[in-house]
SEMARTI-408302 format. One record per residue (C-alpha): residue in three letters; z, y, x negated. Coordinates in steps of 0.05 Angstrom, whole numbers, plus 32768, in hexadecimal, padded with zeros to 4 digits. Layout:
% SEMARTI-408302
AlaZYX;...
//
This chain:
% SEMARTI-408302
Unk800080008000;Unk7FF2804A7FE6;Unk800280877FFB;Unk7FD180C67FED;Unk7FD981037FF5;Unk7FB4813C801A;Unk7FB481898018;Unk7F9D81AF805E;Unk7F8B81E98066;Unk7FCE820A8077;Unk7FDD8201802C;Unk801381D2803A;Unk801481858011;Unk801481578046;Unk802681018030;Unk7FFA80D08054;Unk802580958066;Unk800780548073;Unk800D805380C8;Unk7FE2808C80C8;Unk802180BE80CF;Unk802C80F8809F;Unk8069811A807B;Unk805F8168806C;Unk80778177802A;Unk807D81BB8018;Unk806E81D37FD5;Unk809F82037FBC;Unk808482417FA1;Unk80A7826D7F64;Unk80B782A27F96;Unk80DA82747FBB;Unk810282577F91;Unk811382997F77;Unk813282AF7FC2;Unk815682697FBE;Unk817682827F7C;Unk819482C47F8E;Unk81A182A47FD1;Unk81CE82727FA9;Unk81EA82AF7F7F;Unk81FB82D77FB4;Unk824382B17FC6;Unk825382AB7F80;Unk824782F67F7E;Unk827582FD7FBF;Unk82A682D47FAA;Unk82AD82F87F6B;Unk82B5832F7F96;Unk82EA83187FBE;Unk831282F87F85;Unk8312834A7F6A;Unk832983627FA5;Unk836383337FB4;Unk838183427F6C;Unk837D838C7F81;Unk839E83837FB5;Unk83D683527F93;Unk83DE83857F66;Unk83E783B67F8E;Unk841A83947FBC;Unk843F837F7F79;Unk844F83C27F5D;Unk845F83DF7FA5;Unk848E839E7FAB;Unk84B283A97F6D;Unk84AD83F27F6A;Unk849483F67F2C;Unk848484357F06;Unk843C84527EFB;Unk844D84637EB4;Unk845384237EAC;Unk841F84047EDB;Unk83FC842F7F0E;Unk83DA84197F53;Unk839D84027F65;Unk839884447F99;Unk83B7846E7F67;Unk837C845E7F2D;Unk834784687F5A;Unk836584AD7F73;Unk836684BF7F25;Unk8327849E7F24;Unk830A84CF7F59;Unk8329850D7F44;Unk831184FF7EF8;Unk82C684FE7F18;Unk82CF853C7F37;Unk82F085657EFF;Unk82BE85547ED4;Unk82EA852D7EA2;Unk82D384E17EAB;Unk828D84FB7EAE;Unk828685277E71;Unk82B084F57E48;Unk828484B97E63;Unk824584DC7E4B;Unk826184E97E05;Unk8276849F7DFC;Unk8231848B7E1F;Unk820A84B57DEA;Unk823284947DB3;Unk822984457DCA;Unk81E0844F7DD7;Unk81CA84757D95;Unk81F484417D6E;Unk81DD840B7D98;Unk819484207D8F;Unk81A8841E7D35;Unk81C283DE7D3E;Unk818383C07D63;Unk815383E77D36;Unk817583C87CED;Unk8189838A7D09;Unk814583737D12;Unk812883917CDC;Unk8155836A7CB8;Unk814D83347CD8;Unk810083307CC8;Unk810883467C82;Unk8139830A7C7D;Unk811882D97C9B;Unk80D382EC7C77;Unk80E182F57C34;Unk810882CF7C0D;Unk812183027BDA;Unk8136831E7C10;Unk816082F37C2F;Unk818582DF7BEB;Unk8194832A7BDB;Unk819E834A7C20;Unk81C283197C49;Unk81FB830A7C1E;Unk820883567C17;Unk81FF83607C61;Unk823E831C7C69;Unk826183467C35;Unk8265838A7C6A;Unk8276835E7CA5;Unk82BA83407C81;Unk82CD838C7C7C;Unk82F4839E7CC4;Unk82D183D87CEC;Unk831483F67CF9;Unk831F83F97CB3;Unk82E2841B7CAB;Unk82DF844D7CE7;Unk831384777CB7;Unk82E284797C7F;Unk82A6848F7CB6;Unk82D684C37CD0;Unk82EB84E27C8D;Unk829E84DC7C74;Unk827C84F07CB6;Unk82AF851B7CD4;Unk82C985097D20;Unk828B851C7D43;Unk825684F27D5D;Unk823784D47D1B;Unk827A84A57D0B;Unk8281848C7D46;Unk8233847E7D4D;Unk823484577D06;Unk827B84327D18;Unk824E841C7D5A;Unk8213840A7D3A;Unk823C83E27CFD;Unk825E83BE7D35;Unk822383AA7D5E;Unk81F2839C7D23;Unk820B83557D0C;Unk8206832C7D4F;Unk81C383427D5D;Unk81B383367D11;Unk81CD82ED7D0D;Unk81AF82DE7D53;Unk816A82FB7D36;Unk816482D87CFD;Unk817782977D24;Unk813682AB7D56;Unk810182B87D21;Unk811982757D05;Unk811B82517D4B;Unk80CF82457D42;Unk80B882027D32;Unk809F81FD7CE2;Unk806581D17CFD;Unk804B82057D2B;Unk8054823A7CF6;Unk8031820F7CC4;Unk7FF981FD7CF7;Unk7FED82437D0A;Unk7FE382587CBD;Unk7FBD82187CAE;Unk7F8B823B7CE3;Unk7F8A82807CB8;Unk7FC382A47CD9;Unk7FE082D57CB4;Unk802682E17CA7;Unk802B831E7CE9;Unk800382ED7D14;Unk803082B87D0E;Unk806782E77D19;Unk804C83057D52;Unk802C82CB7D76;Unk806B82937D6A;Unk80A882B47D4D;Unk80B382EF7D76;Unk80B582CA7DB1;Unk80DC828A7D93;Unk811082C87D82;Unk811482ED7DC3;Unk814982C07DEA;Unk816E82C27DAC;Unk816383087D99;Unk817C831F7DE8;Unk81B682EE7DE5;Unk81D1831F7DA6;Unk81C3835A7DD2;Unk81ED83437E02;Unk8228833E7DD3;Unk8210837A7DA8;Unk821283A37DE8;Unk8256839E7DF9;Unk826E83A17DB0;Unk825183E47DB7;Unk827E83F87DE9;Unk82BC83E57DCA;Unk82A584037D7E;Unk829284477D9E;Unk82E884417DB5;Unk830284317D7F;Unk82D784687D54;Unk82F1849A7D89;Unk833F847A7D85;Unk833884867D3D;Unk832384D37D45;Unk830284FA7D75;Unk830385397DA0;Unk82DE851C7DDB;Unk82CA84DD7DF4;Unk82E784A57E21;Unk831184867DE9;Unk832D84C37DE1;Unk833B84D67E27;Unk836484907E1C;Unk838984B27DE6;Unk839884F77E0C;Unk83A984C97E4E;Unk83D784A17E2A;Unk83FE84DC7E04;Unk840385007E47;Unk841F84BB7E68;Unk83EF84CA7E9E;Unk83DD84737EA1;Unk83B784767ED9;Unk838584A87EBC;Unk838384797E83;Unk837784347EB6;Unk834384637ECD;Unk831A84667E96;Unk832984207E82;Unk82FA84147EC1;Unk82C384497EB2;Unk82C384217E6D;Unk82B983E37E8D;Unk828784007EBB;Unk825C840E7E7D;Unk826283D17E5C;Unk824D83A27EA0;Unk820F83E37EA5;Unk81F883DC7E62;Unk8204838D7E6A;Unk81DB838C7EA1;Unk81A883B77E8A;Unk81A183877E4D;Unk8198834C7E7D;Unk816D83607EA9;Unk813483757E6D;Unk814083307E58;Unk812B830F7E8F;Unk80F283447E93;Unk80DD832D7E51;Unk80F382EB7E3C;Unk80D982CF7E8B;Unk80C982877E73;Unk810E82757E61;Unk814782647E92;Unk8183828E7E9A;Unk81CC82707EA1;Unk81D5828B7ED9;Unk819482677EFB;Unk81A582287ED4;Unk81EB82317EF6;Unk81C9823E7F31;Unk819B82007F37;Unk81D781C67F30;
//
């Protein structure tokens, strides 16, 4: 016995079955499955949600319970009024854009030498066996030990704490680089130049793509590096900035204020995040995310 199987005209796949009776069988389409995808992400997004909410709300019915103090630990209501009332003075947002202006310039050095390093490295072999030992050598050196140094050589405006960013965020991008441009496989490499490829074709055509996932997976951890470097370099010394809001909040005991731009931090860093991962599935498209792995068991 056999089975065939027929297409009509509707477009839909329809199984011929031996007593003459048929079984539609629809053909699922990419746009399809993509709906089925965020469909399935949707209550893991509202869940997450609701999980969020419920510890506001615990927390807030803790401190009210136990009266505790807000210099020690404010509200819930109490952080979004300062929240609010930082918006409308002014203070959050001109603070925000400083510390904004500072993660993305450093961020933008960081991308920029890491993978020019990263190709020099993985290209030349002088190279890699004078550079990249020199380049381990900076990254056993703390940044907070060195944000002192920036501040005394570059004074406390904007070019510290755009180095202590970029010096932060440069060697996870750089290791994950250098990892991609060596992803590809030496017999397609070889293949490719036994056909007269030169040394930029071979990079272009098979190791710029084999280094993309890899390359976006260090901009996911670079990019939130960058938000905490561009803090500490403000901790350190500054006259403006979120990190030093933090400072002024905290000397004033004003811990909401502070709570409140703990969350405009955090805002930034799941922004930029985002940001990040939405370009990579812009760009990288042919490889599978984690979270539509997670989403297909």
């Amino acid at each position: 016995m056999f089975t065939n199987t027929k297409r009509h005209a509707a477009g839909r796949e329809v199984l011929a079955v031996p007593e003459g009776g048929t079984v539609p069988v629809e053909a699922p389409t990419s746009s399809a499955t993509a709906v089925r995808r965020r469909r399935r992400r949707v209550p893991g997004i509202a869940h997450s949600v609701l999980v969020f909410l419920g510890l506001l709300v615990l927390w807030q019915a803790v401190v009210k319970m136990f009266d505790v103090s807000n210099i020690l630990v404010p509200t819930p209501t109490a952080v979004a009024d300062s929240l609010v009332d930082g918006f409308q003075d002014g203070t959050l947002l001109t603070h925000s854009i400083v510390t904004l202006k500072e993660i993305l310039i450093g961020f933008g050095i960081a991308v920029g030498s890491a993978l020019v390093s990263a190709v020099l490295i993985t290209q030349f072999r002088t190279v890699e066996r004078v550079l990249f030992p020199l380049l381990i050598l900076t990254q056993t050196i703390p940044k907070v030990a060195m944000a002192p140094l920036l501040i005394v050589w570059f004074g406390i405006g904007i070019s510290s704490k755009v180095l202590t960013v970029a010096l932060i965020a440069f060697f996870p991008l750089l290791i994950n680089a250098i990892l991609g441009f060596r992803s590809a496989a030496h017999e397609q490499v070889e293949m490719l130049r036994s056909f007269g490829a030169s040394r930029m074709q071979v990079m272009r055509h098979l190791q710029i793509p084999s280094a993309l996932p890899h390359i976006f997976a260090g901009l996911e951890v670079a990019v939130i590096l960058s938000v905490t470097g561009a803090v500490v370099a403000e901790f350190v010394g500054s006259s403006e900035g979120l990190g030093y809001l933090i400072q002024a909040s905290n000397f004033t005991l004003d811990v909401a204020r502070t709570f409140a731009v703990i969350v405009v931090l955090s805002a930034v860093g799941i922004a930029l995040h985002a940001v990040v991962v939405r370009l990579g599935k812009w760009l990288v498209f042919w490889t599978a995310t984690p979270t539509d792995t997670a989403g297909g068991i």
